[in-house]
Biopython code that builds the backbone (N, CA, C, O; Angstrom):
import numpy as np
from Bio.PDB.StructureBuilder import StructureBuilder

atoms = [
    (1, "UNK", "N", (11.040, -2.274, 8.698)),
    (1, "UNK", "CA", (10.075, -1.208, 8.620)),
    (1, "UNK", "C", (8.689, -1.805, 8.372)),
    (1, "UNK", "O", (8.613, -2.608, 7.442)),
    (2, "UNK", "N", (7.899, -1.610, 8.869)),
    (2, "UNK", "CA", (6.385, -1.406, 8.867)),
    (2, "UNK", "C", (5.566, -0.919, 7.720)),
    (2, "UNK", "O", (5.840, 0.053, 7.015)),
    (3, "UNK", "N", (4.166, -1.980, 7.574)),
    (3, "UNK", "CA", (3.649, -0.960, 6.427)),
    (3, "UNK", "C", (3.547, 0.519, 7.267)),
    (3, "UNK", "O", (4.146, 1.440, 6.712)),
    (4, "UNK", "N", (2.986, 0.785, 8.301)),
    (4, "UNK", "CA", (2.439, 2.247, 8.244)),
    (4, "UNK", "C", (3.694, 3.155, 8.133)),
    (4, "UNK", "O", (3.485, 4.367, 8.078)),
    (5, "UNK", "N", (4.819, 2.760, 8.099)),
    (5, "UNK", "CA", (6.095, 3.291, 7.581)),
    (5, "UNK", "C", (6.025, 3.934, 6.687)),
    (5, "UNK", "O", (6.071, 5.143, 6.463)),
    (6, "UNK", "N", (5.829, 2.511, 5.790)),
    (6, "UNK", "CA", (6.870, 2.488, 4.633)),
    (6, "UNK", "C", (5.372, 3.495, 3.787)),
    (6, "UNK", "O", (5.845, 4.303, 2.987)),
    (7, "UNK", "N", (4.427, 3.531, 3.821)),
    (7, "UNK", "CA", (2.886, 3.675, 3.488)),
    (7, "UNK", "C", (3.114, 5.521, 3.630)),
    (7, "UNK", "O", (2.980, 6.519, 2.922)),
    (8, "UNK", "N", (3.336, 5.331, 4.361)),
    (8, "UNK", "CA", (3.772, 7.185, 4.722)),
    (8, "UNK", "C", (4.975, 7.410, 3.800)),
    (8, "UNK", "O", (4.754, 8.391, 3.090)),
    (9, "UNK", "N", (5.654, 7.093, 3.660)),
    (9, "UNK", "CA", (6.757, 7.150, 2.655)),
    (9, "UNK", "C", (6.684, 7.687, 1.359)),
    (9, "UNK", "O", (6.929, 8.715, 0.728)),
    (10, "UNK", "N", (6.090, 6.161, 1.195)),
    (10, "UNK", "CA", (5.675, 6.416, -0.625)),
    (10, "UNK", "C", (4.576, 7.686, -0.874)),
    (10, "UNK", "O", (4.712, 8.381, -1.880)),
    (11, "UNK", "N", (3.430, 7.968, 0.135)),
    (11, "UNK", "CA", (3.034, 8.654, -0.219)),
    (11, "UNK", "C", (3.253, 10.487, -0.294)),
    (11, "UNK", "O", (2.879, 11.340, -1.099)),
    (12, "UNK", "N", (4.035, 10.525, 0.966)),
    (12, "UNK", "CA", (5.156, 11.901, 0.787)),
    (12, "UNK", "C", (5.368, 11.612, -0.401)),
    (12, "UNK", "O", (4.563, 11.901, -1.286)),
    (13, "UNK", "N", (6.764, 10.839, -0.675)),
    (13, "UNK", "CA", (7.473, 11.052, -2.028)),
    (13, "UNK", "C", (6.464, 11.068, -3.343)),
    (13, "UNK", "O", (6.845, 11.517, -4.423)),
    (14, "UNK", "N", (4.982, 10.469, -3.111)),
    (14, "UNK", "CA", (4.134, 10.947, -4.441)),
    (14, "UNK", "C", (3.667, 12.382, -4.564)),
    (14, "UNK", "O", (3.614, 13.289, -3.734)),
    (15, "UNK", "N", (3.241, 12.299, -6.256)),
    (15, "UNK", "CA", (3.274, 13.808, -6.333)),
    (15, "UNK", "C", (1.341, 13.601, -6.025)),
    (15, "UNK", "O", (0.635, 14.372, -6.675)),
    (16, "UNK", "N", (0.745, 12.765, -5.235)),
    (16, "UNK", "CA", (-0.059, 12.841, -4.941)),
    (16, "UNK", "C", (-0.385, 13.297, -3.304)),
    (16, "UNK", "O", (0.426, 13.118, -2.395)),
    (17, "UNK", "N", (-1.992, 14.036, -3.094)),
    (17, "UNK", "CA", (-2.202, 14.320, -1.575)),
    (17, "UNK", "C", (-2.947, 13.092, -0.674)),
    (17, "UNK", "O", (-3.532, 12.204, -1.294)),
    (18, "UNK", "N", (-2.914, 13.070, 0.649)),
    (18, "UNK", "CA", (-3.816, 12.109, 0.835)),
    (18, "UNK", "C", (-4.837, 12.040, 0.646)),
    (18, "UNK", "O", (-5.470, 10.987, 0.721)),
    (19, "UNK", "N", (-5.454, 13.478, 0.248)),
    (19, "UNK", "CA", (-7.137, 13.645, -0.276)),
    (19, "UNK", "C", (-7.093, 13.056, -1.584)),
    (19, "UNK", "O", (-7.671, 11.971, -1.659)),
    (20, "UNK", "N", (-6.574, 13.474, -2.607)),
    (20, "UNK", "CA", (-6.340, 12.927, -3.716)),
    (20, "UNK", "C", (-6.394, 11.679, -3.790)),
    (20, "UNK", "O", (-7.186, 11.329, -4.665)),
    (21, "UNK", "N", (-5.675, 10.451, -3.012)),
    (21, "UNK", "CA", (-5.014, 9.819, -2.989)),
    (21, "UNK", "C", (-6.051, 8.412, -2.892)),
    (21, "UNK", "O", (-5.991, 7.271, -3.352)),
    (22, "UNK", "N", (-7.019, 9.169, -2.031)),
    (22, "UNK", "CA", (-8.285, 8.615, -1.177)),
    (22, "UNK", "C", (-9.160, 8.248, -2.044)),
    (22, "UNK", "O", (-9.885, 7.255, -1.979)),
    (23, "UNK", "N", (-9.073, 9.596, -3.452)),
    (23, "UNK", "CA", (-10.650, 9.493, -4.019)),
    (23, "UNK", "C", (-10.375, 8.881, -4.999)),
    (23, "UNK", "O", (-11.286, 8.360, -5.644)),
    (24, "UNK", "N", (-8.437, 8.705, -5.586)),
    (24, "UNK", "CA", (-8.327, 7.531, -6.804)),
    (24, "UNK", "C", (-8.616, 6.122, -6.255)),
    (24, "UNK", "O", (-8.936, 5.216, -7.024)),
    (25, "UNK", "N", (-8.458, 5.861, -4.393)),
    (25, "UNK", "CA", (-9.114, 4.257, -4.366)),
    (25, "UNK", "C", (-10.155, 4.307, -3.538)),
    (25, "UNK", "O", (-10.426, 3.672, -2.519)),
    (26, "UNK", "N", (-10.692, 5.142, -4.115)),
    (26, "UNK", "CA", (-12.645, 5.183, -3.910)),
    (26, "UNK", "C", (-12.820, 4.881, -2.617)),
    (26, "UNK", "O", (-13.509, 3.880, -2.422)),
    (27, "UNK", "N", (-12.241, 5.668, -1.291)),
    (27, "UNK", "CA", (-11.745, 5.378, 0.057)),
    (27, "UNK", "C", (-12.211, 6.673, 0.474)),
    (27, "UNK", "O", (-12.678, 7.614, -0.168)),
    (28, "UNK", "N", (-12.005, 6.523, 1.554)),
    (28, "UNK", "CA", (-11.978, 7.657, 2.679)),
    (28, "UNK", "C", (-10.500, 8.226, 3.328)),
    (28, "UNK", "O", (-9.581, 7.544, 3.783)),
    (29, "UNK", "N", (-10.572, 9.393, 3.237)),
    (29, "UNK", "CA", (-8.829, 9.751, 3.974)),
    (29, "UNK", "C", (-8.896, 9.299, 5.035)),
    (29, "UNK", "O", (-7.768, 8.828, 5.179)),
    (30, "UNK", "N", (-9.808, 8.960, 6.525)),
    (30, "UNK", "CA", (-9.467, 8.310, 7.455)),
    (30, "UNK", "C", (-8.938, 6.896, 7.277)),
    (30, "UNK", "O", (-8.148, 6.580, 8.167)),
    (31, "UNK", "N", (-9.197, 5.841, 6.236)),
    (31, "UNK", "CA", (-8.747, 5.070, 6.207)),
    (31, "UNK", "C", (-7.072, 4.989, 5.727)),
    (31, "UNK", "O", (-6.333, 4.025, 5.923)),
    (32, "UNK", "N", (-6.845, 5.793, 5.304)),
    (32, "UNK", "CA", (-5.386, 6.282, 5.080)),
    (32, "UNK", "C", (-4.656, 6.582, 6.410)),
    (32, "UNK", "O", (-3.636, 6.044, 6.842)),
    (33, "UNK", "N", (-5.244, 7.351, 6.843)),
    (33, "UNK", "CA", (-4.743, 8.111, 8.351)),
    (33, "UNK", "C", (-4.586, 6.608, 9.035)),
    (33, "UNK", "O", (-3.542, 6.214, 9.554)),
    (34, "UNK", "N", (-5.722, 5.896, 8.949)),
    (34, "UNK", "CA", (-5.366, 4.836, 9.815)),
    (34, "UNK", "C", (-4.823, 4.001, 9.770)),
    (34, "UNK", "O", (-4.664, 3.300, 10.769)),
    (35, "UNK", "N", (-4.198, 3.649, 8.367)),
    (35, "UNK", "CA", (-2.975, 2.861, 8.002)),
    (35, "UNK", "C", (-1.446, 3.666, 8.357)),
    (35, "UNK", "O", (-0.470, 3.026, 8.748)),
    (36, "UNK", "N", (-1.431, 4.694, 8.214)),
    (36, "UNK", "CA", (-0.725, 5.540, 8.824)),
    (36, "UNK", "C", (-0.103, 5.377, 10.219)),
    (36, "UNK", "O", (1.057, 5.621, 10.551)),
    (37, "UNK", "N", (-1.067, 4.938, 10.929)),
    (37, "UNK", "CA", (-1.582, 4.838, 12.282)),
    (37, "UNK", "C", (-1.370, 3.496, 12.739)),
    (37, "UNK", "O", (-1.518, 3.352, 13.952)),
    (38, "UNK", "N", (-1.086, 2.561, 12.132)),
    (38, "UNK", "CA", (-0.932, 0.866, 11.960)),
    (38, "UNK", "C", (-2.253, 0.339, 13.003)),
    (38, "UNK", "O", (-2.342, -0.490, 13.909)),
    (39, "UNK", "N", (-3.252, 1.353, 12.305)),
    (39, "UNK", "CA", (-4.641, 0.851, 13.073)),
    (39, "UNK", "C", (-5.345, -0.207, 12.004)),
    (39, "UNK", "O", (-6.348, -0.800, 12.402)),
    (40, "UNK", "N", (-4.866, -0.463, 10.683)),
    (40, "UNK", "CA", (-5.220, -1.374, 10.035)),
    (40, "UNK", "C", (-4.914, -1.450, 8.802)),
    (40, "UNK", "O", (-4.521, -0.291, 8.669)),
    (41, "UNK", "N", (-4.788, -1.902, 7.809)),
    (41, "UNK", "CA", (-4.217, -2.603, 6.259)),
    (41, "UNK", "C", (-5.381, -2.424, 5.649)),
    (41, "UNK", "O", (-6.500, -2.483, 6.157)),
    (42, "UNK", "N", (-5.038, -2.162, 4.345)),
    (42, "UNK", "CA", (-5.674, -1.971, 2.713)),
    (42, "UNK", "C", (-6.725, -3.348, 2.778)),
    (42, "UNK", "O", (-6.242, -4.330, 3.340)),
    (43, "UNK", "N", (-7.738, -3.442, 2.388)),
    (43, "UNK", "CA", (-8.077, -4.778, 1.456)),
    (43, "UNK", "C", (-6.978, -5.492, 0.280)),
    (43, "UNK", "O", (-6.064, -4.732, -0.038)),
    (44, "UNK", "N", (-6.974, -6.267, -0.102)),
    (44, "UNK", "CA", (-6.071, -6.739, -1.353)),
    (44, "UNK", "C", (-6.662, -6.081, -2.190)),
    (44, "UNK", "O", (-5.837, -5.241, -2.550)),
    (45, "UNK", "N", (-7.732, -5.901, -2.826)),
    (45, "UNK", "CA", (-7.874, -5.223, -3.812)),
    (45, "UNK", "C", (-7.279, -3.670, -3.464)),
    (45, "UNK", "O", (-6.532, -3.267, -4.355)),
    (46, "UNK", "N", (-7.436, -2.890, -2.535)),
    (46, "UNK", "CA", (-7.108, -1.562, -2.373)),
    (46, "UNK", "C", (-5.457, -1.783, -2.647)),
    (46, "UNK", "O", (-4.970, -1.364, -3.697)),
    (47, "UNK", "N", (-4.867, -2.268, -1.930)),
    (47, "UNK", "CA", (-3.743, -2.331, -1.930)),
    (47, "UNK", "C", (-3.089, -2.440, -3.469)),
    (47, "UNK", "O", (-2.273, -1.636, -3.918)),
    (48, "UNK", "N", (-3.679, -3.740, -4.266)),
    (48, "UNK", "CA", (-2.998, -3.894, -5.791)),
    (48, "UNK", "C", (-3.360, -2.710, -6.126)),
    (48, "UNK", "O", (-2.456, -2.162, -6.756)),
    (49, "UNK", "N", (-4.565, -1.852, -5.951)),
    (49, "UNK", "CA", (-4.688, -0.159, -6.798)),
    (49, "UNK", "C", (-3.289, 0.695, -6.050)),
    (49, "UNK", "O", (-2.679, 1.590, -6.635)),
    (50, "UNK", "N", (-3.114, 0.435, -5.317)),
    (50, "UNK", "CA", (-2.149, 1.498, -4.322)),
    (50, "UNK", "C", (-0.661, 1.125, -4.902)),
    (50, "UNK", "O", (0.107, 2.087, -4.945)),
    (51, "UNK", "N", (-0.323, 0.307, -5.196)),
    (51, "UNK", "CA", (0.834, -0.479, -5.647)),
    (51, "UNK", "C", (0.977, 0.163, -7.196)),
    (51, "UNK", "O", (2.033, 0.739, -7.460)),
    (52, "UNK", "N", (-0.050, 0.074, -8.204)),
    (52, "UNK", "CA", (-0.457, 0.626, -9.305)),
    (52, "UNK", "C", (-0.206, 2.339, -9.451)),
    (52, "UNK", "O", (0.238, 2.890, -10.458)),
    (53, "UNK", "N", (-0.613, 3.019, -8.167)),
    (53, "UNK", "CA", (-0.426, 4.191, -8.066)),
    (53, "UNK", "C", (-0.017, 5.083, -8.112)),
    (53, "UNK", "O", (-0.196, 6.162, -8.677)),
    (54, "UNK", "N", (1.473, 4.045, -6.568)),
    (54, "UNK", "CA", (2.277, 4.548, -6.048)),
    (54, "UNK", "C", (3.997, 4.001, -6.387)),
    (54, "UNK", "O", (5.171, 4.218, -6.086)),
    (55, "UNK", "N", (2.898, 2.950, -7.432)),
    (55, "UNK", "CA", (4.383, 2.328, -8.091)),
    (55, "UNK", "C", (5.578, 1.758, -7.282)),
    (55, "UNK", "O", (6.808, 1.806, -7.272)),
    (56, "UNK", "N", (4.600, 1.223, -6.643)),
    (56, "UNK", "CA", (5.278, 0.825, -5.515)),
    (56, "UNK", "C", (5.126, -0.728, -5.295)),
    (56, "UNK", "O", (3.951, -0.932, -4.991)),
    (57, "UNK", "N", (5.995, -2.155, -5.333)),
    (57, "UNK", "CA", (5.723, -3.125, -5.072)),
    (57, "UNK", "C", (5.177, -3.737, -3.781)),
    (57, "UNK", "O", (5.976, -3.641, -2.849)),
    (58, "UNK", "N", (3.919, -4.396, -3.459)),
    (58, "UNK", "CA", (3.148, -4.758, -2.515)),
    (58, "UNK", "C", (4.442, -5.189, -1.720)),
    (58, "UNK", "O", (4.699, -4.353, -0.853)),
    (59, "UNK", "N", (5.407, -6.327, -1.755)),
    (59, "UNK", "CA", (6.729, -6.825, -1.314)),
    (59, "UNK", "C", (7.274, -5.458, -0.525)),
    (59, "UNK", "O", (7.630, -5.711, 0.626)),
    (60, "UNK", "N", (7.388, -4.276, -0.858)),
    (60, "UNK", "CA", (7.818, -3.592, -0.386)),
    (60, "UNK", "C", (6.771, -2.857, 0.716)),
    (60, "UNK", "O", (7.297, -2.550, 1.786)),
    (61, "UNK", "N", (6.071, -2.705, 0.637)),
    (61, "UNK", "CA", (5.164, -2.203, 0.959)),
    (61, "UNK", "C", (4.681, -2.710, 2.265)),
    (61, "UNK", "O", (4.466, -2.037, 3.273)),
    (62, "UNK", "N", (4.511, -4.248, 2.080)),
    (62, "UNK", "CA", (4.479, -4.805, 3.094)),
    (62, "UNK", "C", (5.304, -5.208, 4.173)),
    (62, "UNK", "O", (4.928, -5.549, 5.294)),
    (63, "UNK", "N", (6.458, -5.141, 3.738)),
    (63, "UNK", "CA", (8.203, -5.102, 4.453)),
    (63, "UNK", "C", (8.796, -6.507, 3.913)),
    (63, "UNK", "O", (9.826, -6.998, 4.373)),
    (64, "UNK", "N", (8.237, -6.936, 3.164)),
    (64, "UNK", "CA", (8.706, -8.491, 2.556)),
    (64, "UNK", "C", (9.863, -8.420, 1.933)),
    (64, "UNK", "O", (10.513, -9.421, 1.633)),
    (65, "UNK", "N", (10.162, -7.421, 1.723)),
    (65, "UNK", "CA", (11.620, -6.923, 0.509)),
    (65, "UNK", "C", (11.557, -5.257, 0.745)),
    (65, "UNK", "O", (10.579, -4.536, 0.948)),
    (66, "UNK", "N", (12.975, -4.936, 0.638)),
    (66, "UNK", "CA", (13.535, -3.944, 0.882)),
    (66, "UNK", "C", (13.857, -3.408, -0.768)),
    (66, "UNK", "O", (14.459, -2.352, -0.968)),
]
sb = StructureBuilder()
sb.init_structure("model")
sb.init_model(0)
sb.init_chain("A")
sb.init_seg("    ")
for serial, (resi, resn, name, xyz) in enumerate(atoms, 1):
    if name == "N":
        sb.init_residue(resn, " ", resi, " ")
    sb.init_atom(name, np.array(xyz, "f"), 0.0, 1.0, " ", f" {name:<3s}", serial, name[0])
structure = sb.get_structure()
C-alpha cells in the first residue's frame, strides 16, 4: 500500500476533518487532497506533526512496515 493509501486511511479513521486537519499542520487542504492524490508527500517536518496527530508511525505511513 501506498502513502496516498494508507494517508486516506488514517485520516477517515481520525476523529479529525481534512479542514481541521490542515489548520493543526499550518497547511492548506489542497495539499492534503494532493497527497491523497499521490501528487506529492508531506515535508519531514509536516509529516513527524502528522505521525504525532494521527498516531500513526511514519514506517507505516510510508509503507515501510505494515
Amino acid at each position: 500500500m501506498k502513502f496516498k493509501e494508507r494517508i486516506a486511511i488514517a485520516i477517515k479513521q481520525s476523529r479529525y476533518s481534512q479542514k481541521q486537519l490542515a489548520e493543526m499542520l499550518g497547511i492548506s487542504e489542497s495539499n492534503i487532497t494532493n497527497w491523497k492524490n499521490g501528487e506529492n508527500l508531506p515535508s519531514v517536518e509536516t509529516l513527524y506533526k502528522l505521525c504525532e496527530i494521527l498516531d500513526e508511525s511514519a514506517d507505516y505511513l510510508l509503507g515501510l512496515k505494515d
